[in-house]
C-alpha positions in Angstrom: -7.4 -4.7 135.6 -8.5 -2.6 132.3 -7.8 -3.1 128.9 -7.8 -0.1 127.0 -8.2 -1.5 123.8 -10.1 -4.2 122.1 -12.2 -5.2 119.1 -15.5 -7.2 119.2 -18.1 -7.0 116.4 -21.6 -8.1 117.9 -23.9 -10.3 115.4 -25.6 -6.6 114.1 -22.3 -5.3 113.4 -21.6 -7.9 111.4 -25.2 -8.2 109.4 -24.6 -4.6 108.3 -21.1 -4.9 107.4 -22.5 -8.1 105.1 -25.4 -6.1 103.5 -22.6 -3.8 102.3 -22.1 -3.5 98.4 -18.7 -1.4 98.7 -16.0 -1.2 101.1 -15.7 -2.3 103.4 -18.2 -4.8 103.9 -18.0 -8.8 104.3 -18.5 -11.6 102.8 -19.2 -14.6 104.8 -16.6 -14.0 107.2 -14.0 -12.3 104.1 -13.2 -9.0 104.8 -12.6 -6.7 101.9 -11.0 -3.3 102.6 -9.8 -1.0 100.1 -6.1 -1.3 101.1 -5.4 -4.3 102.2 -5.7 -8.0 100.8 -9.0 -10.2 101.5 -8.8 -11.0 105.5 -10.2 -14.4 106.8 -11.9 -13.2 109.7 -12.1 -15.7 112.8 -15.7 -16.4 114.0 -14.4 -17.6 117.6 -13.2 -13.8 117.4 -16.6 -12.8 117.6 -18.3 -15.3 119.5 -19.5 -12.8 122.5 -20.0 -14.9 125.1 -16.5 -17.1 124.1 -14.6 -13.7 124.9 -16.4 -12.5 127.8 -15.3 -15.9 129.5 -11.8 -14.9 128.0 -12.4 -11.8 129.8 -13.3 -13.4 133.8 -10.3 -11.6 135.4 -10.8 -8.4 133.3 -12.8 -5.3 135.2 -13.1 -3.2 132.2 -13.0 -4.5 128.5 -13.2 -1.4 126.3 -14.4 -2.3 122.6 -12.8 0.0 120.0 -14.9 0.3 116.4 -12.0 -0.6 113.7 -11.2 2.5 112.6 -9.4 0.6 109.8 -12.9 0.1 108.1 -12.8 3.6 107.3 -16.4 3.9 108.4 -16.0 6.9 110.1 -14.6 8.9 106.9 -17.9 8.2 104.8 -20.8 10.1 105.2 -23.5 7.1 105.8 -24.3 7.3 110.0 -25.9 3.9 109.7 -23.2 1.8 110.8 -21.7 4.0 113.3 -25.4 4.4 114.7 -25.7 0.1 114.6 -22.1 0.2 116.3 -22.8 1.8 119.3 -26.4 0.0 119.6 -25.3 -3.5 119.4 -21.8 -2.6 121.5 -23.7 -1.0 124.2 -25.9 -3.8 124.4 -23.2 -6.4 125.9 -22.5 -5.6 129.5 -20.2 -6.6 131.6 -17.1 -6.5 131.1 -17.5 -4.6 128.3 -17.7 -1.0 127.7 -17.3 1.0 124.4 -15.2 3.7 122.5 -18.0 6.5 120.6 -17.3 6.8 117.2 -18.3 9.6 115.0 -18.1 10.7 111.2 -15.0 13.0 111.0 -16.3 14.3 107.1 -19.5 15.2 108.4 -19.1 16.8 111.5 -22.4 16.0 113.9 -21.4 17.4 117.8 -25.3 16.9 119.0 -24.9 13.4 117.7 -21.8 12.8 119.6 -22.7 14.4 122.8 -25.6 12.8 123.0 -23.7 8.7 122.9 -21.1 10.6 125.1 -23.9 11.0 128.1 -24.5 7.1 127.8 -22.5 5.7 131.1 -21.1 2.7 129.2 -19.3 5.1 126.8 -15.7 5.4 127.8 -15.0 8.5 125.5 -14.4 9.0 122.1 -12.3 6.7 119.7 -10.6 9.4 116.1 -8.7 8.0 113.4 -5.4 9.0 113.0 -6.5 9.8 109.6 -8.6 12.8 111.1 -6.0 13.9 112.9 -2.9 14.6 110.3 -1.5 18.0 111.5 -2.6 21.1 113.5 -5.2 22.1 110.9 -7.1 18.2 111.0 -6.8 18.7 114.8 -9.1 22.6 114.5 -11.6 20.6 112.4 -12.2 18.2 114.7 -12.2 20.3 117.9 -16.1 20.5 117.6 -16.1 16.8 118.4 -12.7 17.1 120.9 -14.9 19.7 122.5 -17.8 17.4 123.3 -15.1 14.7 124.9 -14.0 17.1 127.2 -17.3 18.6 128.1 -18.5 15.4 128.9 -15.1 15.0 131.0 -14.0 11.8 128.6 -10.5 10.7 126.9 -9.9 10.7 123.3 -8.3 7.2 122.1 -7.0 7.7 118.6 -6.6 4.7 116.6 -4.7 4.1 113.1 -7.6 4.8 110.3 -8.1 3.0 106.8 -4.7 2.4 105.3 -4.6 3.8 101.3 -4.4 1.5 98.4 -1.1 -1.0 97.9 0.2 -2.8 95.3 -0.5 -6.2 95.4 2.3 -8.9 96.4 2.9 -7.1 99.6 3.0 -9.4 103.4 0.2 -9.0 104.8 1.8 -7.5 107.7 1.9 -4.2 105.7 -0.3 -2.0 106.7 0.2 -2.8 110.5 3.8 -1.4 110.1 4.0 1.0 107.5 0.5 3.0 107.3 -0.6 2.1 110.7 2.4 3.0 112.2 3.0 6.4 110.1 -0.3 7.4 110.7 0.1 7.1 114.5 3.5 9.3 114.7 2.3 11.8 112.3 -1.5 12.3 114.7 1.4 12.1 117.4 3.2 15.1 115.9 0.5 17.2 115.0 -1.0 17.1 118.4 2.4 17.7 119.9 2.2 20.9 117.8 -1.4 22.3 118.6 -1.1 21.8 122.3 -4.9 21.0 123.2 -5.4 20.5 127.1 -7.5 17.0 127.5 -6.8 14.0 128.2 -6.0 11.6 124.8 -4.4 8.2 124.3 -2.1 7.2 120.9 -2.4 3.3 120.7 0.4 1.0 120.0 2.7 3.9 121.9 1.9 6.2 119.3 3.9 4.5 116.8 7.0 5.1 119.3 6.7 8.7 117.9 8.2 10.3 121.4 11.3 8.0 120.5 12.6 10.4 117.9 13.0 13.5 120.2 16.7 13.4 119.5 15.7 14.0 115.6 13.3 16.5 116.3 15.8 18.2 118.5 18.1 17.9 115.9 15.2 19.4 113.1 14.9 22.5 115.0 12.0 21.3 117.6 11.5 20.4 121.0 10.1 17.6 123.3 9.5 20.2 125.3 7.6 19.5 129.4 6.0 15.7 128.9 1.9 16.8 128.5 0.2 14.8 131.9 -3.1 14.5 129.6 -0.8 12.6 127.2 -1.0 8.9 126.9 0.6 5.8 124.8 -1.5 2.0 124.8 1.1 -0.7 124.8 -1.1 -3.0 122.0 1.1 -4.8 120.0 4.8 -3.8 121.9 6.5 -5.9 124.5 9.1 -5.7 126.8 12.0 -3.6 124.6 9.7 -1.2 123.3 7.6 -0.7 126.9 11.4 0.3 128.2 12.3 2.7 125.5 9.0 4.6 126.5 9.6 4.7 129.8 13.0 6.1 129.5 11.5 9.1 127.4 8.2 9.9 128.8 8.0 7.7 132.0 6.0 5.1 133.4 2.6 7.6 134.7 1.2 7.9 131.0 1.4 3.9 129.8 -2.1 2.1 129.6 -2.5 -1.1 129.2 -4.0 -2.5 125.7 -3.6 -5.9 123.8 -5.9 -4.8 120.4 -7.6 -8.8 121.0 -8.6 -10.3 119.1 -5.5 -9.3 116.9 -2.9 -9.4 119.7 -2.4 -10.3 123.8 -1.8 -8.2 126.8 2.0 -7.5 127.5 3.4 -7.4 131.1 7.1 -6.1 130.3 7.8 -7.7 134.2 8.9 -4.9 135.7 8.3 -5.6 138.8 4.4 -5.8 140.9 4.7 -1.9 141.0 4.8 -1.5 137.5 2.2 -3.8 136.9 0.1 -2.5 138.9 0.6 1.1 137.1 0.1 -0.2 133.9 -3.3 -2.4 134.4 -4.9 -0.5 136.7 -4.0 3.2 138.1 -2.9 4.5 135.1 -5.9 3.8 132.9 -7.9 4.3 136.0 -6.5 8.1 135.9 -6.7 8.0 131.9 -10.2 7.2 131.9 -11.5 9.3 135.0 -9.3 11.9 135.1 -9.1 10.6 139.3 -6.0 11.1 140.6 -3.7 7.4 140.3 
């Protein structure tokens, strides 16, 4: 079994993140982020060895920096840098999405994290990624993923500034979600041949090929280096997917500590597909 996508901030993570003076940064365990209200952050959350026990039937736990901090749009290293250092130094089960600067653009830097066996590939904001022009500037960095023969995960980036008196909810379904289906779109458009998973099914972006049919575009032959994580989506959503795109490019996610694993029971078959052959393939490239 292999989860795609999860969220574990070791103890040097965390000291940085509290020696910050602007966002984000913590206080105690407060998180302040520049679009979203003060969140009470659960210390069991980050307990390491509390979720590696959570983790005993789990081959493959791959830890995802939260691209919601917005860390990889400023042009400070240092806590991408203490990131991968203290992420890399967990073991088993646990394995790690590279993050890198997407302002600043630092290929050498990348490559060289990339070559580290414990790196799965590398994790972009969906931020970095808003049409066919984001998608050219990052290519330096795409480049280095598939030289290094790794996936791309792209992950909703820092949401912008709300009025206060929204649910917290919010941002998970309005920014998050937006910022997934446009990163969707604008890949859709520039066509790049590697292999690249959308979490939370890409903000069910491939749902609306009616619309774009209808807008003058086209779904077109699904791409086989395409994929959708299933964090956050159960068992209605999961079908709707499957019945557009199919059941080869679904990987299994749950985004813990901020939401479970969901087998849609389809039957052992599809299980099977969705915990283990399919982000076997995604990862390795190895045929299911």
């Amino acid at each position: 079994m292999i989860d795609c996508h999860q969220h574990l901030w070791p103890p040097r993570f965390l000291d940085a993140l509290r020696r910050r003076q602007t966002y984000p940064y913590l206080r105690d365990w407060t998180l302040h982020l520049p679009g979203e209200p003060p969140y009470e952050v659960d210390p069991a959350a980050h307990d390491v060895e509390l979720r590696r026990k959570q983790e005993k039937d789990t081959d493959q736990v791959l830890l995802s920096l939260s691209s919601p901090l917005g860390l990889e749009h400023l042009a400070d290293r240092e806590l991408i840098d203490v990131w991968h250092e203290s992420a890399l130094e967990l073991g088993d089960p646990f394995r790690v999405w590279a993050a890198a600067c997407v302002t600043d653009l630092d290929p050498a830097g990348l490559a060289e994290v990339l070559r580290e066996e414990r790196v799965a590939g590398l994790q972009l904001p969906a931020t970095a990624l808003t049409d066919p022009a984001a998608i050219d500037r990052m290519a330096p960095l795409l480049d280095e993923a598939r030289y290094a023969g790794k996936p791309v995960l792209v992950h909703p980036g820092p949401a912008p500034a709300a009025d206060a008196g929204l649910p917290a909810w919010w941002p998970a379904l309005v920014p998050y979600v937006s910022q997934l289906q446009q990163a969707w779109m604008a890949w859709h458009v520039a066509g790049r041949r590697q292999r690249i998973a959308f979490v939370a099914l890409a903000g069910l972006a491939p749902l609306h090929h009616e619309r774009l049919a209808a807008r003058g575009g086209a779904l077109g032959p699904l791409d086989p280096d395409v994929f959708y994580e299933t964090s956050s989506y159960g068992t209605r959503a999961i079908d709707a997917m499957v019945r557009v795109v199919g059941v080869d490019p679904l990987v299994n996610g749950s985004d813990r500590p901020y939401a479970e694993a969901t087998d849609p029971g389809f039957g052992a078959a599809f299980t099977h597909a969705l915990f283990t052959a399919n982000p076997r393939h995604f990862l390795t490239g190895e045929p299911r």
